[in-house]
MARVEXDO-717188 format. One record per residue (C-alpha): x, y, z. Coordinates in pm, whole numbers, padded with zeros to 5 digits, always signed. Example, Ala and Ser with C-alpha at 12.3 -4.5 7.8 and 13.67 -1.06 7.14 Angstrom:
BEGIN
+01230-00450+00780
+01367-00106+00714
END
This chain:
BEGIN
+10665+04429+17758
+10889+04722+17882
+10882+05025+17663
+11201+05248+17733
+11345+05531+17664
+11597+05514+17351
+11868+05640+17432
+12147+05403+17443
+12083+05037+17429
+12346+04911+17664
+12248+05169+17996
+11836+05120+17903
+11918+04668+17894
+12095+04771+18231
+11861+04982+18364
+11566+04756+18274
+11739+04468+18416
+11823+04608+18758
+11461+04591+18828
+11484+04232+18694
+11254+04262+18358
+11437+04034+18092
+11591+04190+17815
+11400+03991+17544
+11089+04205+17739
+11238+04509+17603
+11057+04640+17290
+11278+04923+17142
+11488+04841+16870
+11271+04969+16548
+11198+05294+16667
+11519+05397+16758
+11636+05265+16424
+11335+05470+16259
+11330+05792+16525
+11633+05791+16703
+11592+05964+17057
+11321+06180+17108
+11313+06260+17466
+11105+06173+17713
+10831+06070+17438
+11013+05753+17345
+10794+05500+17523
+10493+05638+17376
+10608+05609+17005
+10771+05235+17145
+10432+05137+17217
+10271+05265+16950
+10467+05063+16721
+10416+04789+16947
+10061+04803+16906
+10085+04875+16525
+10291+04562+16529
+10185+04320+16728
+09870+04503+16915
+09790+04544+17237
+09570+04235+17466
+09328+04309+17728
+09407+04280+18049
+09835+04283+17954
+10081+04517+18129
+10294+04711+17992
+10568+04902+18142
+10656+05231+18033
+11000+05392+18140
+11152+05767+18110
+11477+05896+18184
+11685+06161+18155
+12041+06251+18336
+11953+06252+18741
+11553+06159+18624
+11413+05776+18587
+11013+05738+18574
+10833+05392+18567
+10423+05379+18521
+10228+05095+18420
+09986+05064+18177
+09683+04753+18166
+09500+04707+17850
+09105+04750+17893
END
């Protein structure tokens, strides 16, 4: 799963799919109906309603990804 920033849907499907992640990967859509955009913290509240949701299995990866205008961070999590 691929936990983005959410900022606007079409540039993060884009920007998630240039590095050729599928977009049913991305997991986004609740909290940016519930929070909206709020900043570079967005993967962490994506995941935590990921893991509230669905929970998190050891040994998965997860990919977690920031932006911001001229600023794009990746960093991947493994479940223990």
């Amino acid at each position: 799963m691929v936990f983005p920033t959410n900022l606007f849907v079409p540039l993060t499907s884009f920007n998630t799919a240039v590095v050729g992640v599928r977009k049913t990967k991305l997991h986004f859509t609740e909290t940016l109906r519930r929070f909206g955009h709020c900043g570079n913290c967005d993967w962490m509240l994506n995941l935590m309603n990921y893991r509230d949701a669905v929970g998190l299995r050891r040994g998965e990866q997860y990919l977690l990804q920031a932006s911001a205008p001229g600023f794009i961070a990746w960093g991947l999590l493994v479940a223990v």
